[in-house]
C-alpha positions in Angstrom: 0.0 0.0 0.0 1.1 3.4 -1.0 1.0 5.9 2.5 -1.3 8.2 0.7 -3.4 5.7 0.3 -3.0 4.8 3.8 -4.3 8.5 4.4 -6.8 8.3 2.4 -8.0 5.1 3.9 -7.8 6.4 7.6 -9.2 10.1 6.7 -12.2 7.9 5.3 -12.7 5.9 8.6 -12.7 9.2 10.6 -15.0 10.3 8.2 -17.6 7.4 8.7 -17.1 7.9 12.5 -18.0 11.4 12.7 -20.4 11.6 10.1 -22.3 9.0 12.4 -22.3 11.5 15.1 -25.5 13.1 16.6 -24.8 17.1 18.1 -25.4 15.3 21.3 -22.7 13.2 21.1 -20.0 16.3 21.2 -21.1 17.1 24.5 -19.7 13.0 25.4 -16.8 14.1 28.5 -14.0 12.4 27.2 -10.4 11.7 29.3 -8.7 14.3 30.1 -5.7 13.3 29.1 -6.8 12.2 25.0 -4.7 15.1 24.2 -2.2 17.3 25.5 -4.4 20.3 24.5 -6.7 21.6 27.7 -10.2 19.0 26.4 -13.4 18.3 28.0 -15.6 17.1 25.4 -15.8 15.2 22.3 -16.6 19.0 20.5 -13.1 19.6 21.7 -11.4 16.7 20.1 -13.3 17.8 17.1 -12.3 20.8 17.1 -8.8 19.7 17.1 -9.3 17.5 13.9 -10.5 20.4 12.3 -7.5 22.1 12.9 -5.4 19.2 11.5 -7.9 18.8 8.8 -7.5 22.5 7.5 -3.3 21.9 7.4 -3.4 19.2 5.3 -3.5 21.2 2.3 -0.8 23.3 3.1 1.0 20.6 4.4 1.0 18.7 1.4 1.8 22.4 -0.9 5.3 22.0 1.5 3.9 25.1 2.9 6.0 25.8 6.7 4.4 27.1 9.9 5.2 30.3 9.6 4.0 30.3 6.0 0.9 29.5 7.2 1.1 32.1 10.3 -3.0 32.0 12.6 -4.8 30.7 8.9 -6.3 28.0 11.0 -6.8 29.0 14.4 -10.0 29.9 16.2 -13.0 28.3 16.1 -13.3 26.2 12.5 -16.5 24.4 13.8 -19.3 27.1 13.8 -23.2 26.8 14.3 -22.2 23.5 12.4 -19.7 21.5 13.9 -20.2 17.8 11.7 -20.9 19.4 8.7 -18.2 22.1 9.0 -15.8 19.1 10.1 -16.8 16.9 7.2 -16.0 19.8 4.8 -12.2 20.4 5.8 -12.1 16.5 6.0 -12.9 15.9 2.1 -11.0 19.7 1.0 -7.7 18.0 2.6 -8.6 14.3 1.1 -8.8 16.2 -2.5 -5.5 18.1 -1.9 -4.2 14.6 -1.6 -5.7 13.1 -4.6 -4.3 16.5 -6.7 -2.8 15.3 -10.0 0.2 18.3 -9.0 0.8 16.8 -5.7 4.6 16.2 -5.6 5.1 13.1 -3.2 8.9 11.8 -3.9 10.0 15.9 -4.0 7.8 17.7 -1.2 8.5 18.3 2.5 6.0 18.2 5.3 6.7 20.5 8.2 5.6 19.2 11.3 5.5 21.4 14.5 8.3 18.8 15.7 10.3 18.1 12.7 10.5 17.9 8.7 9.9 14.9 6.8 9.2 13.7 3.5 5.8 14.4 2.1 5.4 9.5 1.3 6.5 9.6 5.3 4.2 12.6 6.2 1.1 10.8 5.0 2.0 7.7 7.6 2.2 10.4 10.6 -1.1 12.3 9.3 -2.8 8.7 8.9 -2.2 7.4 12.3 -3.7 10.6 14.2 -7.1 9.8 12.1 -6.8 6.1 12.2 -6.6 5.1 15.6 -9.0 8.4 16.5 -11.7 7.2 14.7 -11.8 3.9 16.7 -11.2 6.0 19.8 -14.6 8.3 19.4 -16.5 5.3 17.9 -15.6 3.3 20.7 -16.5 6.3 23.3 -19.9 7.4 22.2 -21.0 3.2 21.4 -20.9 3.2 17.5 -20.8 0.0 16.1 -17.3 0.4 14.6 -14.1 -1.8 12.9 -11.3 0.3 11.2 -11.2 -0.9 7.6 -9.3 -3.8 6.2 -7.1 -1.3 4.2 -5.8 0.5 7.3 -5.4 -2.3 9.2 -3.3 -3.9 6.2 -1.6 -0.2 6.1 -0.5 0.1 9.7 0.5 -3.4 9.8 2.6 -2.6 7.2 3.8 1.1 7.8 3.8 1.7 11.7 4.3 -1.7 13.1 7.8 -2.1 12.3 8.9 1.1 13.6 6.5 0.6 16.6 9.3 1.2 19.2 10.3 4.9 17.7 6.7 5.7 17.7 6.6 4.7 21.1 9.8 6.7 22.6 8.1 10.1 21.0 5.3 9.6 23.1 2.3 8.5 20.1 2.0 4.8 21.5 1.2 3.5 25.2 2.4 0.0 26.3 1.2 -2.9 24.0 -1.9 -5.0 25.7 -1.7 -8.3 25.8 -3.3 -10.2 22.3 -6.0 -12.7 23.4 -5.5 -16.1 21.6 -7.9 -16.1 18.4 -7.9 -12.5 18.1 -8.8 -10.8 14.6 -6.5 -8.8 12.4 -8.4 -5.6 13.8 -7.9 -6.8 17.9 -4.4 -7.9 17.6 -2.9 -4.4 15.9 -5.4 -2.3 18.6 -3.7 -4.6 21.6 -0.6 -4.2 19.3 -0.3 -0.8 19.8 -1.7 -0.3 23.2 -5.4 0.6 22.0 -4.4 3.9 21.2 -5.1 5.2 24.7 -3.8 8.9 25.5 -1.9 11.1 24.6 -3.2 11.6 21.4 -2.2 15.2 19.9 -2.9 16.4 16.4 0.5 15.9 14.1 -0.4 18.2 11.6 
């Protein structure tokens, strides 16, 4: 699997999830520690994906932080949060599909560090990945990550599980019950993606 098709697979599933949200779901408490930005509700994790959402385009133009200066802070969600979400969420999944998208020449910049644009997809992808199950699995949606992502982080993250860990993305592995699916065993794999769980865009 290409990574942006990994990103593309993973925007999709966070897609699904929050489309399936009701406005009385974003006012679900969630941990306090799911991010290392001040949150109290799932409106507040929103809120950050929106943010992350919104940089995708730029991060994919190889457009730097201070390029990019306050475009996307404040309050992206409005009088509509799902729809105005959903929006940013298929504006950044075009910039990815652009036929002028530069993948083998193009660097993403990261608020901690500068990689290549085929390695920035696998760091944007695992923020919307693991997320997705995360919210689904909060507010009771009936929810499995796609075959593709699984496939994708098995492929892409798993080997370098141990660097993802020592940055902080990854908690402890759980222990894999015997007969576990593809989907169990790379959620125990990687500690369930508990907290902390900070936007990488």
């Amino acid at each position: 699997m290409e990574t942006r098709d990994l990103f593309l697979a993973s925007d999709g599933a966070m897609r699904e999830v929050v489309s399936r949200l009701t406005p009385a779901d974003l006012d679900h408490p969630v941990p306090a520690d799911w991010s290392r930005a001040p949150v109290s509700t799932l409106r507040d994790i929103l809120a950050l994906h929106a943010m992350d959402e919104a940089w995708v385009p730029d991060l994919l133009a190889g457009k730097t932080i201070d390029e990019v200066g306050d475009r996307w802070k404040g309050d992206l969600l409005g009088d509509d949060p799902i729809g105005n979400y959903l929006a940013l969420n298929l504006a950044a999944e075009q910039a990815a599909l652009s036929e002028f998208l530069d993948i083998d020449g193009t660097t993403a910049h990261f608020t901690y560090g500068d990689y290549p644009l085929h390695e920035g997809f696998i760091h944007i992808a695992v923020y919307r990945a693991f997320q997705a199950w995360m919210i689904a699995r909060l507010v009771g949606i009936d929810y499995s990550l796609p075959t593709g992502v699984v496939d994708g982080m098995n492929e892409w993250v798993i080997p370098h599980l141990a660097d993802w860990r020592a940055i902080g993305v990854f908690p402890a592995p759980q222990p894999v019950p015997d007969g576990a699916d593809a989907e169990s065993t790379l959620l125990h794999t990687v500690g369930f993606w508990m907290p902390p769980a900070a936007p990488l865009a």
